[in-house]
mmCIF entry with sequence, helices, sheets and N, C-alpha, C, O atoms, coordinates in Angstrom:
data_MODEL
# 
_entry.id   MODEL 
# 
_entity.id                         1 
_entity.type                       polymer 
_entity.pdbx_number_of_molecules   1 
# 
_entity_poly.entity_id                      1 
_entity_poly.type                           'polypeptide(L)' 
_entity_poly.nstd_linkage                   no 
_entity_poly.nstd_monomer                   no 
_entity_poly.pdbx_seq_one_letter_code       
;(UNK)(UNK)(UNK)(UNK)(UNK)(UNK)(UNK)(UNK)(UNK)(UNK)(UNK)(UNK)(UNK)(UNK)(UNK)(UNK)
(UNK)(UNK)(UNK)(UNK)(UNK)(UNK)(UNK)(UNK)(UNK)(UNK)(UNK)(UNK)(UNK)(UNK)(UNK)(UNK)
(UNK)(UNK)(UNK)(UNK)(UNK)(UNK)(UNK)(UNK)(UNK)(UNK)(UNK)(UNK)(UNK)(UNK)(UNK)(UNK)
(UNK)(UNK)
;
_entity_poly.pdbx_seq_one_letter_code_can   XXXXXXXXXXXXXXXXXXXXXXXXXXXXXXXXXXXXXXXXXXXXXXXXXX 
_entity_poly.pdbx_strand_id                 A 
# 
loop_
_entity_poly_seq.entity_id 
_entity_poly_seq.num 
_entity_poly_seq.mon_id 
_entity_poly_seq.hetero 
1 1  UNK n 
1 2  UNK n 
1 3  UNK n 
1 4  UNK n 
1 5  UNK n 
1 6  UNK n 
1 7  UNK n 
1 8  UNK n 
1 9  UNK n 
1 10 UNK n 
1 11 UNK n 
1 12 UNK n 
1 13 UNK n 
1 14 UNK n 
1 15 UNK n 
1 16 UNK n 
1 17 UNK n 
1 18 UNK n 
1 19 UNK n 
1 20 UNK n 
1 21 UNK n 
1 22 UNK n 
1 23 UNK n 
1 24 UNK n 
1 25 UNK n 
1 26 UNK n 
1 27 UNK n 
1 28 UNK n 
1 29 UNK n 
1 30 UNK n 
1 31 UNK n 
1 32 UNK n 
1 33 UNK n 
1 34 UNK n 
1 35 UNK n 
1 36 UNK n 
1 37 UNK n 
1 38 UNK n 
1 39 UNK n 
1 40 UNK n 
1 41 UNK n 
1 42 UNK n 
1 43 UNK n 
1 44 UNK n 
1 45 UNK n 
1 46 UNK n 
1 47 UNK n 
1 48 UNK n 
1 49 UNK n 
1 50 UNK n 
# 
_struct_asym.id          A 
_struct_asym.entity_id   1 
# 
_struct_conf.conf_type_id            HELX_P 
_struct_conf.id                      HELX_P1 
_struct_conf.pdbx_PDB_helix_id       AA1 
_struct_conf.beg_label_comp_id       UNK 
_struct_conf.beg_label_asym_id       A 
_struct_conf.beg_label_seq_id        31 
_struct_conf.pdbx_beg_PDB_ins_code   ? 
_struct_conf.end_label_comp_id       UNK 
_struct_conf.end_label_asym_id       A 
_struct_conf.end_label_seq_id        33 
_struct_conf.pdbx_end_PDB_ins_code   ? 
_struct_conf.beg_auth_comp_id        UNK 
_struct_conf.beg_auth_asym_id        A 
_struct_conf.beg_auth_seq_id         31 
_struct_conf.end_auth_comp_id        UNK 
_struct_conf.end_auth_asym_id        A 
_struct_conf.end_auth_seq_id         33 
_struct_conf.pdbx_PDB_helix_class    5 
_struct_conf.details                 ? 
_struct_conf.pdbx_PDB_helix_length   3 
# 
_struct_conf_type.id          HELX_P 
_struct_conf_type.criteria    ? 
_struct_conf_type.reference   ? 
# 
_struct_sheet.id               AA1 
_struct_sheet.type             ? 
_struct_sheet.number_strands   2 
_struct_sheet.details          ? 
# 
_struct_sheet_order.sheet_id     AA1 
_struct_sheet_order.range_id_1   1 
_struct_sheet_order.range_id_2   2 
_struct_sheet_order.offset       ? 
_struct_sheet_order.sense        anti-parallel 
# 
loop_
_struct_sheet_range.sheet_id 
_struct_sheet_range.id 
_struct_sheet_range.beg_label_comp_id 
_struct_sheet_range.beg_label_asym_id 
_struct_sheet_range.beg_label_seq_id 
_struct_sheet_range.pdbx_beg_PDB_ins_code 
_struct_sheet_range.end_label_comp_id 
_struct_sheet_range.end_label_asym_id 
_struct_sheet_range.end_label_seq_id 
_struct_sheet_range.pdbx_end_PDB_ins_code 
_struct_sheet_range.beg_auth_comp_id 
_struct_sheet_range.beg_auth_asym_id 
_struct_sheet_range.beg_auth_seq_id 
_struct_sheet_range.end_auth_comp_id 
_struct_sheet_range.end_auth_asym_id 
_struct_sheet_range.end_auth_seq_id 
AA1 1 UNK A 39 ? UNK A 41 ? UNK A 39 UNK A 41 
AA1 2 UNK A 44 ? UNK A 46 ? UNK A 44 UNK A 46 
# 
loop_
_atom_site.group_PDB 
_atom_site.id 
_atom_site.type_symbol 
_atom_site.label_atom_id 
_atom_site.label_alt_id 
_atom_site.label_comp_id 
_atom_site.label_asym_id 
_atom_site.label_entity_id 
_atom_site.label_seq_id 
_atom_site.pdbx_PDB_ins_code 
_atom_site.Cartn_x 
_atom_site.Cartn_y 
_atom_site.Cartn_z 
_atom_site.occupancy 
_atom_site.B_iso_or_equiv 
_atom_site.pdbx_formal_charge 
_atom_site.auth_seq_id 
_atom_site.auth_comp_id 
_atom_site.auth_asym_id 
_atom_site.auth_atom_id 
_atom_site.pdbx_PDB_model_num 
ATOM 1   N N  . UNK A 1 1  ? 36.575 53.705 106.934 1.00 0.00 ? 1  UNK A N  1 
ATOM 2   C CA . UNK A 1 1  ? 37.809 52.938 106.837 1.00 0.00 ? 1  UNK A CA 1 
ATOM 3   C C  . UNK A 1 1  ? 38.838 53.748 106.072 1.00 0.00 ? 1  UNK A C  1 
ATOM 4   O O  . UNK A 1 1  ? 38.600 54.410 105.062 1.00 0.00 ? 1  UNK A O  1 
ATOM 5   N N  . UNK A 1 2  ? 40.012 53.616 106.674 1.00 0.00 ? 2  UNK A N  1 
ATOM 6   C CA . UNK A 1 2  ? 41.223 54.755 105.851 1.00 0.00 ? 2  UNK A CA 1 
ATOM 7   C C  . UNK A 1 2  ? 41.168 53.322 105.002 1.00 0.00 ? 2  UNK A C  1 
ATOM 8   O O  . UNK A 1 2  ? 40.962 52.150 105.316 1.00 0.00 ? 2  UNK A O  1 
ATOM 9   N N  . UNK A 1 3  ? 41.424 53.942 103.917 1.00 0.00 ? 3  UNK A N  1 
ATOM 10  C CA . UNK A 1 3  ? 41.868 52.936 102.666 1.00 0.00 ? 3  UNK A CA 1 
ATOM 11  C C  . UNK A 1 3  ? 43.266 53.165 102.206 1.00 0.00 ? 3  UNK A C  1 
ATOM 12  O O  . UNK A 1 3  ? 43.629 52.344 101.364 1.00 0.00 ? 3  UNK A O  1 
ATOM 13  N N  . UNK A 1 4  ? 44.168 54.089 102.548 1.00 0.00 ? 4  UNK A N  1 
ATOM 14  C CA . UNK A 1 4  ? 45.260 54.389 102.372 1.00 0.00 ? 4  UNK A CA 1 
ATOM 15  C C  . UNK A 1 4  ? 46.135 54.846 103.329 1.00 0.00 ? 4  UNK A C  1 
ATOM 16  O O  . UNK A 1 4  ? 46.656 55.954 103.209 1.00 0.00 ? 4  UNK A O  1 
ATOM 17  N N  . UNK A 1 5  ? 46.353 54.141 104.245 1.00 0.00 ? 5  UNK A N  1 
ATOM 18  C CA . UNK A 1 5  ? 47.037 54.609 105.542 1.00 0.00 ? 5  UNK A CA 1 
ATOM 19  C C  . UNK A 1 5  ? 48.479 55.274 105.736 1.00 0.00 ? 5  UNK A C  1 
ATOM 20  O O  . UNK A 1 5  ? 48.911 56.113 106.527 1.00 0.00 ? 5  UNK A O  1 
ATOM 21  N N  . UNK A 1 6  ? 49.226 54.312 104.336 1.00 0.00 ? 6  UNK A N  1 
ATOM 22  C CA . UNK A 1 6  ? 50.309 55.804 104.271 1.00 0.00 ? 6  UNK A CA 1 
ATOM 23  C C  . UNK A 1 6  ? 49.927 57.294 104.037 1.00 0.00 ? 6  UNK A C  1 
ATOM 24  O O  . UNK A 1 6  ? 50.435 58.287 104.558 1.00 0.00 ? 6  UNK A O  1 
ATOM 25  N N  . UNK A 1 7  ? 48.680 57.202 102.921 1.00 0.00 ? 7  UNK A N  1 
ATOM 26  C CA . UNK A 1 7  ? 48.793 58.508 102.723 1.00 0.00 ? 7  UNK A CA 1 
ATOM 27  C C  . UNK A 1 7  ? 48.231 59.622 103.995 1.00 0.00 ? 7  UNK A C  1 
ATOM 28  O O  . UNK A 1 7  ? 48.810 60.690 104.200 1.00 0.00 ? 7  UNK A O  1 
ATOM 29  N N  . UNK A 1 8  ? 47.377 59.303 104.554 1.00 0.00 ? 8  UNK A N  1 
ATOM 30  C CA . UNK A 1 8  ? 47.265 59.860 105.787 1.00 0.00 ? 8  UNK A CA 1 
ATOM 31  C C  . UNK A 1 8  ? 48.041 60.728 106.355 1.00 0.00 ? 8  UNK A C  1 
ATOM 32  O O  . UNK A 1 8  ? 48.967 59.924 106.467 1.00 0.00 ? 8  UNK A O  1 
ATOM 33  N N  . UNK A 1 9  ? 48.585 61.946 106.941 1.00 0.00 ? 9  UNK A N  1 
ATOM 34  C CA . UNK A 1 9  ? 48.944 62.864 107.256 1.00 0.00 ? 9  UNK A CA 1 
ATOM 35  C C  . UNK A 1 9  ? 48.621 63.899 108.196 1.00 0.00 ? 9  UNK A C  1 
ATOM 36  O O  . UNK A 1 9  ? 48.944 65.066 107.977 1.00 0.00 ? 9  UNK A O  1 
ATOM 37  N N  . UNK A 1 10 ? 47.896 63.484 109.409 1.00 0.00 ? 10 UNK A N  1 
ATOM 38  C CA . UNK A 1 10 ? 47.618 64.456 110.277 1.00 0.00 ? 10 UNK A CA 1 
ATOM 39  C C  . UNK A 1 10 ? 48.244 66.066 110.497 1.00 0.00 ? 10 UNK A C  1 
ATOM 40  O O  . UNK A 1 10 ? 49.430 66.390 110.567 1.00 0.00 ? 10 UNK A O  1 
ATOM 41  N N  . UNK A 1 11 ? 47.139 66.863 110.571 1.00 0.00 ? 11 UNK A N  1 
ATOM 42  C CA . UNK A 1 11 ? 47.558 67.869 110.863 1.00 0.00 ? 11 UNK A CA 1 
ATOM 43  C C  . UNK A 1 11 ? 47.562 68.474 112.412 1.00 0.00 ? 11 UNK A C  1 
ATOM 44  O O  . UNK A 1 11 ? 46.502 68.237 112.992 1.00 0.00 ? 11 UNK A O  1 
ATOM 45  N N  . UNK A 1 12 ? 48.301 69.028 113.008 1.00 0.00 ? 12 UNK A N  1 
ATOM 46  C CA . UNK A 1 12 ? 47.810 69.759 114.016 1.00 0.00 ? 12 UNK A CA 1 
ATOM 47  C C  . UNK A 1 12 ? 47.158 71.028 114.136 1.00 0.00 ? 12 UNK A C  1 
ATOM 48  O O  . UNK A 1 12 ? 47.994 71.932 114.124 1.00 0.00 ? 12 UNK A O  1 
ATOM 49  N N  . UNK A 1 13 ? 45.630 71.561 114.279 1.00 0.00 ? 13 UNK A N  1 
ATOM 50  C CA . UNK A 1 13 ? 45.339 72.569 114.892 1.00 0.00 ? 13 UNK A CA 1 
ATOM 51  C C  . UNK A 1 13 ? 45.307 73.434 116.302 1.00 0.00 ? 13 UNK A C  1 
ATOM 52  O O  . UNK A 1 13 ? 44.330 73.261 117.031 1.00 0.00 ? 13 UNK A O  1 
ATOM 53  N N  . UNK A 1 14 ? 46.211 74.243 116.661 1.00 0.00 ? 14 UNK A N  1 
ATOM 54  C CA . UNK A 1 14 ? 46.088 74.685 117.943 1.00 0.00 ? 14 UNK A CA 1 
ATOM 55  C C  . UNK A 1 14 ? 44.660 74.985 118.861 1.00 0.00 ? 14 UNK A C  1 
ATOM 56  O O  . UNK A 1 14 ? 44.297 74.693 120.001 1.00 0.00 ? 14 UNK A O  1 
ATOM 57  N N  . UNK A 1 15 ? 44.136 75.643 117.846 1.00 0.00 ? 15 UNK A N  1 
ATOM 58  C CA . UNK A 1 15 ? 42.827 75.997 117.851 1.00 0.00 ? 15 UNK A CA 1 
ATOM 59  C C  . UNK A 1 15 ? 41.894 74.456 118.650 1.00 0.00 ? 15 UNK A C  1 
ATOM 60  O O  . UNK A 1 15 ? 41.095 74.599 119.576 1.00 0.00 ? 15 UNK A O  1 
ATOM 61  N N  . UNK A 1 16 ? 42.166 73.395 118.164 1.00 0.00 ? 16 UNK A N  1 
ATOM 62  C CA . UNK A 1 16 ? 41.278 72.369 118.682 1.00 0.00 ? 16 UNK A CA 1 
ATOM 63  C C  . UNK A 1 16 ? 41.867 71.521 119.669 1.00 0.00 ? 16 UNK A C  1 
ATOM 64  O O  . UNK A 1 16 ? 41.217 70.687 120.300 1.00 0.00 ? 16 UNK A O  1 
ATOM 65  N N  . UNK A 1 17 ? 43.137 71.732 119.815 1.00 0.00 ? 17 UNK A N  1 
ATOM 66  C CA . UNK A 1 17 ? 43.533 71.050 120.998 1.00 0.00 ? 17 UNK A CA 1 
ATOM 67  C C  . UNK A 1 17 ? 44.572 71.740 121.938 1.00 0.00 ? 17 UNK A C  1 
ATOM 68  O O  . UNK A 1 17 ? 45.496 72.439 121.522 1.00 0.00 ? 17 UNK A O  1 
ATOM 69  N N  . UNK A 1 18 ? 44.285 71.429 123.429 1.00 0.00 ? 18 UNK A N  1 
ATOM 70  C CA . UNK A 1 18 ? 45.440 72.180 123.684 1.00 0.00 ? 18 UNK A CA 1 
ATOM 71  C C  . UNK A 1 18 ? 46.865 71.515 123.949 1.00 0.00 ? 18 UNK A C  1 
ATOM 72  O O  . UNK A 1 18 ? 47.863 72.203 123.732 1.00 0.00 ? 18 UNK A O  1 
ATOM 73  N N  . UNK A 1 19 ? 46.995 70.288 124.381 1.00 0.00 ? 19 UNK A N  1 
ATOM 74  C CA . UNK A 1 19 ? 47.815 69.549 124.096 1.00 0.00 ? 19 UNK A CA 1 
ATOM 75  C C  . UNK A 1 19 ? 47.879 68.321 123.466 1.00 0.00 ? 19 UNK A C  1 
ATOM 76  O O  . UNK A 1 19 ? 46.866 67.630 123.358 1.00 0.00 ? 19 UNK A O  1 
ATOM 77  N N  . UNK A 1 20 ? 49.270 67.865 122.911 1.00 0.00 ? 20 UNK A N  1 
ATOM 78  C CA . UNK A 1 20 ? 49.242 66.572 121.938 1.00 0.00 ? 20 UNK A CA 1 
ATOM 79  C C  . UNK A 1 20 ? 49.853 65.921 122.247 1.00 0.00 ? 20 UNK A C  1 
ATOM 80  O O  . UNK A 1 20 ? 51.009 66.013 122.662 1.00 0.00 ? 20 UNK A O  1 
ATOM 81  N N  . UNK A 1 21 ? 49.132 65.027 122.096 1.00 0.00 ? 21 UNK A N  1 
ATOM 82  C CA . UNK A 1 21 ? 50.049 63.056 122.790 1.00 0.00 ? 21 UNK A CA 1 
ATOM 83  C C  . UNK A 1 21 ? 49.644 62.100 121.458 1.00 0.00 ? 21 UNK A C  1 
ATOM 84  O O  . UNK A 1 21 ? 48.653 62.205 120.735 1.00 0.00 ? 21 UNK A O  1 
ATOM 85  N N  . UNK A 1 22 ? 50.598 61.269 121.396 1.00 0.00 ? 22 UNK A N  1 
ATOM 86  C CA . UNK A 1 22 ? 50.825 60.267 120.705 1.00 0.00 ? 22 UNK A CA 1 
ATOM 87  C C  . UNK A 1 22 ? 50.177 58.562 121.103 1.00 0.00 ? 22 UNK A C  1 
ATOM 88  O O  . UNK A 1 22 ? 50.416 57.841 122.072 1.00 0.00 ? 22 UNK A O  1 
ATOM 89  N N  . UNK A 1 23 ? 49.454 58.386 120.120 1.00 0.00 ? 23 UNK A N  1 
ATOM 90  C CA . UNK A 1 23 ? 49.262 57.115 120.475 1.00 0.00 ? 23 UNK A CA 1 
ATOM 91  C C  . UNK A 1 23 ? 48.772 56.319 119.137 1.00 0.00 ? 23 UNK A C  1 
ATOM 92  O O  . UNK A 1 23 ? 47.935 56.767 118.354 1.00 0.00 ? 23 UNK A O  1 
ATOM 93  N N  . UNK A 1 24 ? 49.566 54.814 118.981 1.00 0.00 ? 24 UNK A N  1 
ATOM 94  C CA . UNK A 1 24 ? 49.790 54.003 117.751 1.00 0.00 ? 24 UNK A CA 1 
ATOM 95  C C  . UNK A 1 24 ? 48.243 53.717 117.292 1.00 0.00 ? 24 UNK A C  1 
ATOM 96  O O  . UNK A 1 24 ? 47.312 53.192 117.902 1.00 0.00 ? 24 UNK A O  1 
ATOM 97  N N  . UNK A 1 25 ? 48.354 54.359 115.764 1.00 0.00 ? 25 UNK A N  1 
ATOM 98  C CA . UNK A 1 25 ? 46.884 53.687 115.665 1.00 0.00 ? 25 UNK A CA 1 
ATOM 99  C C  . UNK A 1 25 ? 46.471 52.948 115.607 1.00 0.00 ? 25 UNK A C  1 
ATOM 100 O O  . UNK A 1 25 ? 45.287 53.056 115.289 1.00 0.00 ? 25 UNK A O  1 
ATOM 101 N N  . UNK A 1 26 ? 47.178 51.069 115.922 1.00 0.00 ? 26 UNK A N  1 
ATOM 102 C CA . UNK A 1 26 ? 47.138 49.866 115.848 1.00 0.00 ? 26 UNK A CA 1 
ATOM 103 C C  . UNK A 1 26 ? 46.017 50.305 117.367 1.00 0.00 ? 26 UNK A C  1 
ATOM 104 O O  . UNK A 1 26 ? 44.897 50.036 116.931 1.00 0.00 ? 26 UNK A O  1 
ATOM 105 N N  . UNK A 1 27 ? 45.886 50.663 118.395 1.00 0.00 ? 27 UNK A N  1 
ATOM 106 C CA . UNK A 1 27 ? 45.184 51.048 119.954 1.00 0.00 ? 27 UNK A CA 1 
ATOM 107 C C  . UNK A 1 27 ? 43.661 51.388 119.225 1.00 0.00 ? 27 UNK A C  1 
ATOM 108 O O  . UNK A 1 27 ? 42.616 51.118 119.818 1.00 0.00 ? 27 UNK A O  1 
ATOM 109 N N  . UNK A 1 28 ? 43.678 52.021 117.854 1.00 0.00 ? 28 UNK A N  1 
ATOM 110 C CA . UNK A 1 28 ? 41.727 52.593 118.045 1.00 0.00 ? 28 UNK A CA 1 
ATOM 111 C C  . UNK A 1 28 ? 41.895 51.173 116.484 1.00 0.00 ? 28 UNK A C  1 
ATOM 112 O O  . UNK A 1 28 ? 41.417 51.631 115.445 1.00 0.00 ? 28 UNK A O  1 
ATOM 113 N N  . UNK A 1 29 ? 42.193 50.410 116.402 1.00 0.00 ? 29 UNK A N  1 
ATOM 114 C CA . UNK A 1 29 ? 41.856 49.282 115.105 1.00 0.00 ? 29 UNK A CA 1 
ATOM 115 C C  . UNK A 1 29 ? 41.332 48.149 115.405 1.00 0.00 ? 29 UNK A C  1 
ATOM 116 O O  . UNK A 1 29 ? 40.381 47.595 114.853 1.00 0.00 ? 29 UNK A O  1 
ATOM 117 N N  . UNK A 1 30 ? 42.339 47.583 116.829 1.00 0.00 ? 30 UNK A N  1 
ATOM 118 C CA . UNK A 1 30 ? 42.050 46.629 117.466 1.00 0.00 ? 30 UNK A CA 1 
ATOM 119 C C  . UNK A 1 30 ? 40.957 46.273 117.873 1.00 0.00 ? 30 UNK A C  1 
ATOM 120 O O  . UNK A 1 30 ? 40.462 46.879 118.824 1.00 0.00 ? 30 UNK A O  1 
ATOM 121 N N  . UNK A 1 31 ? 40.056 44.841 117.073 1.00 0.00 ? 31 UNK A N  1 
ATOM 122 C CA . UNK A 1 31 ? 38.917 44.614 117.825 1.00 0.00 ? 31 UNK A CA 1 
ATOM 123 C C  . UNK A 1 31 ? 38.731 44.727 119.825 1.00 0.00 ? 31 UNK A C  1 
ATOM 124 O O  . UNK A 1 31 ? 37.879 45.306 120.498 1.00 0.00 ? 31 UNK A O  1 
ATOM 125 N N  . UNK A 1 32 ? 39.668 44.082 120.147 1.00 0.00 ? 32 UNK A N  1 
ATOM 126 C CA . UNK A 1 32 ? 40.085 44.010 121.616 1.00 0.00 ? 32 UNK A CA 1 
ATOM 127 C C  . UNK A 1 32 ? 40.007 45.333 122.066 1.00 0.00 ? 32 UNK A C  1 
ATOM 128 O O  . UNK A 1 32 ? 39.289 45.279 123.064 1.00 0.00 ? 32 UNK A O  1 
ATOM 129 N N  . UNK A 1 33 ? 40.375 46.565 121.864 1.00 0.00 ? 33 UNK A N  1 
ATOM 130 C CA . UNK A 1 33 ? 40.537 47.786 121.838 1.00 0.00 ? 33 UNK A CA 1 
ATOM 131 C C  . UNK A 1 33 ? 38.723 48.040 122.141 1.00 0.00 ? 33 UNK A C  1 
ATOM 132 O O  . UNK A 1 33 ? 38.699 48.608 123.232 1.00 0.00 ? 33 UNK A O  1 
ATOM 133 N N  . UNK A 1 34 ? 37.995 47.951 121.896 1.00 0.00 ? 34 UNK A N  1 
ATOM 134 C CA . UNK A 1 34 ? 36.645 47.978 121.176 1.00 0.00 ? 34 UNK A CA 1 
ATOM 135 C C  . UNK A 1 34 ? 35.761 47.373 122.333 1.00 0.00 ? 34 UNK A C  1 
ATOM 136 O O  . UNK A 1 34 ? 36.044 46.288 122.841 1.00 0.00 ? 34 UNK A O  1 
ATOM 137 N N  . UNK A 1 35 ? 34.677 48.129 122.723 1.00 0.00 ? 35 UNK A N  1 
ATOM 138 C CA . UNK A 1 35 ? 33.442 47.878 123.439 1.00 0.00 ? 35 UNK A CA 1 
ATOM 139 C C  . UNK A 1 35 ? 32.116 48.707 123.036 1.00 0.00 ? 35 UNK A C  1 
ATOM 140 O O  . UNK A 1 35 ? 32.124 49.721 122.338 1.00 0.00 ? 35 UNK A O  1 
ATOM 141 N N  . UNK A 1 36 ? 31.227 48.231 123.474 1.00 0.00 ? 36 UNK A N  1 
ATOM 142 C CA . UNK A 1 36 ? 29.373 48.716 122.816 1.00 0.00 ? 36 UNK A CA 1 
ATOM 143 C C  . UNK A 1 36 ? 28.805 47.924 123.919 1.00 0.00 ? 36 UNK A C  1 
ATOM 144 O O  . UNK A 1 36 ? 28.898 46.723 124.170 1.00 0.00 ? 36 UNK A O  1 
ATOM 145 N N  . UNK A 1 37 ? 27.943 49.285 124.766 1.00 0.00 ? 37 UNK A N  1 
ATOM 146 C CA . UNK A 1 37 ? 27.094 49.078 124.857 1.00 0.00 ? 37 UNK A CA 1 
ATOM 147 C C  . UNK A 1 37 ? 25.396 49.893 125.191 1.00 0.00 ? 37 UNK A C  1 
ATOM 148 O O  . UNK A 1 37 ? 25.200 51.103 125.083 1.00 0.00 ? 37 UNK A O  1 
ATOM 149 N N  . UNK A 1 38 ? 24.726 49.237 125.452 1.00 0.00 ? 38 UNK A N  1 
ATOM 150 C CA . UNK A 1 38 ? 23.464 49.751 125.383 1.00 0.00 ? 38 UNK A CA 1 
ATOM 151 C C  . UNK A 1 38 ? 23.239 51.034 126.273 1.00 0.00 ? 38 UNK A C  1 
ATOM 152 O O  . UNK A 1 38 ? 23.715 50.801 127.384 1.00 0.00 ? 38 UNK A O  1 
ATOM 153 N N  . UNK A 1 39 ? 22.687 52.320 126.209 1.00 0.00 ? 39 UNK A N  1 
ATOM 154 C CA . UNK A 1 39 ? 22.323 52.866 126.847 1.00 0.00 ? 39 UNK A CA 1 
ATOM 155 C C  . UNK A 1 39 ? 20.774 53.394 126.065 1.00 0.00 ? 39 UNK A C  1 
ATOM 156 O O  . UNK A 1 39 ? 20.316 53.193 124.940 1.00 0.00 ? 39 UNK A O  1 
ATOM 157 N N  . UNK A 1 40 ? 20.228 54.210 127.359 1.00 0.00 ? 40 UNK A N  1 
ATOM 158 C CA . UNK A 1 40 ? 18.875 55.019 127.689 1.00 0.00 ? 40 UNK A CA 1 
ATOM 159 C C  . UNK A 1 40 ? 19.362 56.371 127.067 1.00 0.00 ? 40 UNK A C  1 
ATOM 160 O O  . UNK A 1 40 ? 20.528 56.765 127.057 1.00 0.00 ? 40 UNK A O  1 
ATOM 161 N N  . UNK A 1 41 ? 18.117 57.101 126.478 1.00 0.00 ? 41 UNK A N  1 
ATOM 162 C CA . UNK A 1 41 ? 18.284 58.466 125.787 1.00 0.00 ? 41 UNK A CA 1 
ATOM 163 C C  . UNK A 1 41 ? 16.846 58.956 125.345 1.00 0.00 ? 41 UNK A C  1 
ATOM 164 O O  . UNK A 1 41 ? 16.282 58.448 124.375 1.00 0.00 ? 41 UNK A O  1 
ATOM 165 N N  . UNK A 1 42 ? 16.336 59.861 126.022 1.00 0.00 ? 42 UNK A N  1 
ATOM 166 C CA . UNK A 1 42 ? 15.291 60.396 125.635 1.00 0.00 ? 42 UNK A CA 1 
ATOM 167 C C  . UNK A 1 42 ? 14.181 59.484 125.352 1.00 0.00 ? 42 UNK A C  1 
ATOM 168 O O  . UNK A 1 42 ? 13.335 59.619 124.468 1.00 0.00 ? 42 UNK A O  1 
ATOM 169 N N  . UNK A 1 43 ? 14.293 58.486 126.256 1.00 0.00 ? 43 UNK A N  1 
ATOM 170 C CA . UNK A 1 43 ? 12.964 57.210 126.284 1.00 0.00 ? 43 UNK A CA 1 
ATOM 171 C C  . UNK A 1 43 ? 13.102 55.986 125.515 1.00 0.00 ? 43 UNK A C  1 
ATOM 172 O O  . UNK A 1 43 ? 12.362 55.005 125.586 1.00 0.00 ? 43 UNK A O  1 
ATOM 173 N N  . UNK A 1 44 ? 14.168 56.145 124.737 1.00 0.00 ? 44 UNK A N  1 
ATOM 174 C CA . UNK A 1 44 ? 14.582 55.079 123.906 1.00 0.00 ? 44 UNK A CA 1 
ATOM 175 C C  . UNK A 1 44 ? 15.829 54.525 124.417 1.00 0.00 ? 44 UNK A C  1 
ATOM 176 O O  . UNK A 1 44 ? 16.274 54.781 125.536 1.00 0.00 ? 44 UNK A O  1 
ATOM 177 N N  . UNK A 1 45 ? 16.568 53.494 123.270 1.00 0.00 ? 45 UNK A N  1 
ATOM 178 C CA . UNK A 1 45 ? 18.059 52.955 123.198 1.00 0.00 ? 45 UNK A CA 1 
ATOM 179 C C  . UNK A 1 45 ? 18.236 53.041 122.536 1.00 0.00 ? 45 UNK A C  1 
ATOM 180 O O  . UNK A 1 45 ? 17.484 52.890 121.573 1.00 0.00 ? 45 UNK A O  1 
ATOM 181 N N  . UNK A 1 46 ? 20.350 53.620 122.493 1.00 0.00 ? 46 UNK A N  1 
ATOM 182 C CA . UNK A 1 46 ? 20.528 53.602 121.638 1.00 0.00 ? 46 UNK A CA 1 
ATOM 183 C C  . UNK A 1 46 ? 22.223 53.076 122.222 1.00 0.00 ? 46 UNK A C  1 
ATOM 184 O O  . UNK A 1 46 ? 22.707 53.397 123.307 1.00 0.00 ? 46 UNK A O  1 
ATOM 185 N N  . UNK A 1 47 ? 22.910 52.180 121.133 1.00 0.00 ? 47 UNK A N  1 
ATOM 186 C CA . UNK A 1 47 ? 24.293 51.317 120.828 1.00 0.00 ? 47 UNK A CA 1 
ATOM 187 C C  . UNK A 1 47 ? 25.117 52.392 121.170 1.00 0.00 ? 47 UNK A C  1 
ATOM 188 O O  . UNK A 1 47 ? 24.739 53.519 120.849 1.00 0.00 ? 47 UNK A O  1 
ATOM 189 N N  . UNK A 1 48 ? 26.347 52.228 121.861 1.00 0.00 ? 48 UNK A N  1 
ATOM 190 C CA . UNK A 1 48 ? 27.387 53.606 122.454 1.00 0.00 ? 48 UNK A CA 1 
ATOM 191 C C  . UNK A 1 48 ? 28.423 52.393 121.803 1.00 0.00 ? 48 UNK A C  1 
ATOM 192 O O  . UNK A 1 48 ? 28.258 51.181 121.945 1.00 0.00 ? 48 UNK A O  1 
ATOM 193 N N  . UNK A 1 49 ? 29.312 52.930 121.202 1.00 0.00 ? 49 UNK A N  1 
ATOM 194 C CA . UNK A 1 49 ? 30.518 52.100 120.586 1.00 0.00 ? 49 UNK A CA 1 
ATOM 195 C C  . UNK A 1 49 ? 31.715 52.734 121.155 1.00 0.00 ? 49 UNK A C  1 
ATOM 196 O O  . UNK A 1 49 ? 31.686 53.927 121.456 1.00 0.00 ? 49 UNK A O  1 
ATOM 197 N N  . UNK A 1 50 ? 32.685 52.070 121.309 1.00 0.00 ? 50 UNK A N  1 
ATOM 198 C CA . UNK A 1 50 ? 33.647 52.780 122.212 1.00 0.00 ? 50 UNK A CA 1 
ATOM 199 C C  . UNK A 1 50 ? 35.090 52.137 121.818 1.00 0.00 ? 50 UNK A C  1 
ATOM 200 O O  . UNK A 1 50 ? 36.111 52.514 122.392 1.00 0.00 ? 50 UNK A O  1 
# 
């Protein structure tokens, strides 16, 4: 959990992306935003959160 969301300050590395787009971080907070579910992995399950 950011506990201080003004202070927050993204940086850009070229190195890790090659292009940059914008999008409000209210989009990854939102429960609604938000799905899980079950998948198969090496004989087991395991929770995929999304």
């Amino acid at each position: 959990m950011l506990s201080k969301k003004d202070a927050f300050s993204p940086v850009l590395n070229p190195d890790e992306v090659e292009a940059i787009f914008d999008a409000p971080l209210e989009m990854f907070i939102k429960n609604e935003n938000r799905r899980a579910e079950e998948r198969e992995w090496k004989g087991g399950s395991l929770m995929v959160k999304t």
